[in-house]
C-alpha positions as a Markdown table, in Angstrom:
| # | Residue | x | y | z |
|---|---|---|---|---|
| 1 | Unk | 26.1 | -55.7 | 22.1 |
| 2 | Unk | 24.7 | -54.9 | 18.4 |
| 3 | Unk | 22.3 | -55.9 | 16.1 |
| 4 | Unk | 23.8 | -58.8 | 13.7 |
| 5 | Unk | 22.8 | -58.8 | 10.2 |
| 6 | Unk | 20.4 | -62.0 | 10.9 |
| 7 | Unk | 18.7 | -59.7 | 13.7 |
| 8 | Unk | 18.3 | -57.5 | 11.3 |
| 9 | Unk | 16.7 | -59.6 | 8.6 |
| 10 | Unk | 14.5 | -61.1 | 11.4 |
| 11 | Unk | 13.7 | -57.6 | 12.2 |
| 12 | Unk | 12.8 | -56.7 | 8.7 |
| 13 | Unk | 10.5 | -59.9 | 8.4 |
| 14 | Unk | 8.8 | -59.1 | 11.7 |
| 15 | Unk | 7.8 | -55.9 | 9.8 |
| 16 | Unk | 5.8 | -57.4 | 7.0 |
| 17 | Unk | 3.6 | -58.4 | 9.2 |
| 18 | Unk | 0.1 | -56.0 | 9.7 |
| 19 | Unk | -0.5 | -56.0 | 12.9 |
| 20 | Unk | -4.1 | -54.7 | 12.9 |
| 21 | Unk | -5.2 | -57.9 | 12.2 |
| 22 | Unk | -4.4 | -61.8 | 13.1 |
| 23 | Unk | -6.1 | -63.2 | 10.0 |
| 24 | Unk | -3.2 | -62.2 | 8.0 |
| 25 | Unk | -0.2 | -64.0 | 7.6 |
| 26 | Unk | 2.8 | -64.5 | 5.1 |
| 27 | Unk | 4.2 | -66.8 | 3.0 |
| 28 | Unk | 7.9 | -66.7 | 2.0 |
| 29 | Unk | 7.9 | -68.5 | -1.1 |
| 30 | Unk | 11.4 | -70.4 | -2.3 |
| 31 | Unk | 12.4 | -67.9 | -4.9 |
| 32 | Unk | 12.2 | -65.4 | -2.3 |
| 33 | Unk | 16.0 | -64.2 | -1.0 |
| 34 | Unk | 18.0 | -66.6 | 0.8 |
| 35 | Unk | 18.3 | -64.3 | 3.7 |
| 36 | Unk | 14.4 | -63.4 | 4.5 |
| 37 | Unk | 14.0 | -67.6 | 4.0 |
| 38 | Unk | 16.5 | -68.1 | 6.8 |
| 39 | Unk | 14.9 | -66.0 | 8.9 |
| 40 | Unk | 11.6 | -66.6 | 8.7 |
| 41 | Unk | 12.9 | -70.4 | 9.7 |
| 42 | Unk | 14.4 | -68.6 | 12.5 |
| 43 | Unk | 11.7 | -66.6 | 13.6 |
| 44 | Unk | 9.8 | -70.0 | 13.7 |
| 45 | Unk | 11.9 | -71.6 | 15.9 |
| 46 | Unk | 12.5 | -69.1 | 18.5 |
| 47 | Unk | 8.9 | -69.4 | 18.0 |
| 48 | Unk | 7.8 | -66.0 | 17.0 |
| 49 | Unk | 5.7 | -67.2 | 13.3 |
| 50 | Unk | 3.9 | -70.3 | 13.4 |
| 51 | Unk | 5.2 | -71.8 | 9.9 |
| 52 | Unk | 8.7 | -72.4 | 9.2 |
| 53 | Unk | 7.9 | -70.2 | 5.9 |
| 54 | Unk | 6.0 | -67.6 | 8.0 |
| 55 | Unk | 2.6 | -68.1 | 8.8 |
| 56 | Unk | 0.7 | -66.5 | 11.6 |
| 57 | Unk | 2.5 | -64.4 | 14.0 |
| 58 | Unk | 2.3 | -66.2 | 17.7 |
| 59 | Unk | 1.4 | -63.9 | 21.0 |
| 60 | Unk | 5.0 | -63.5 | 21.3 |
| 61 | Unk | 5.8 | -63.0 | 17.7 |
| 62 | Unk | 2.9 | -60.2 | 17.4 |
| 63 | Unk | 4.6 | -58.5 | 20.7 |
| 64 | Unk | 7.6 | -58.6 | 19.3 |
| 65 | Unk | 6.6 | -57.2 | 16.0 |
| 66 | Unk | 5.0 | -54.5 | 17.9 |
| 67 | Unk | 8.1 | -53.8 | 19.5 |
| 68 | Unk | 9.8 | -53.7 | 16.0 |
| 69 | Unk | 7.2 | -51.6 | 14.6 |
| 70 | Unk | 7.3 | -49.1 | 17.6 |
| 71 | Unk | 11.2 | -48.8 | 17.4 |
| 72 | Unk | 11.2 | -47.5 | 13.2 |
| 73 | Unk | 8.7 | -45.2 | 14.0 |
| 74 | Unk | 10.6 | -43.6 | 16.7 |
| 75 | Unk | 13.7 | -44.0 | 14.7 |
| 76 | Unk | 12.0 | -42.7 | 11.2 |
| 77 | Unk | 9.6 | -40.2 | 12.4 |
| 78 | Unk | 7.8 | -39.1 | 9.8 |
């Protein structure tokens, strides 16, 4: 199994998000690229951001934003 491309823009929305607070959210705005509005609608329905144009992140969105965060850092250590 592999990452598909819309995994991998739903990854690279996931890590917009700053996780050291929940008070902050994002807002993907209709100019913005096709691809990051598609998956921001796809994040919200598998029900990891709580708008369809972003939002908060939900418990499991925040976990899994963790999880995304965690795996650049071990694959770009800096």
């Amino acid at each position: 199994m592999q990452f598909t491309q819309e995994n991998l823009d739903e990854i690279n929305m996931l890590l917009r998000y700053n996780l050291t607070t929940t008070q902050e959210g994002i807002k993907v705005h209709k100019t913005a690229a096709p691809t990051s509005i598609e998956a921001t609608r796809r994040l919200f329905q598998k029900g990891l951001v709580t708008l369809e144009d972003g939002g908060y992140l939900t418990a499991l969105g925040h976990e899994a934003a963790e999880q995304t965060h965690t795996l650049l850092g071990l694959l770009n250590p800096s």
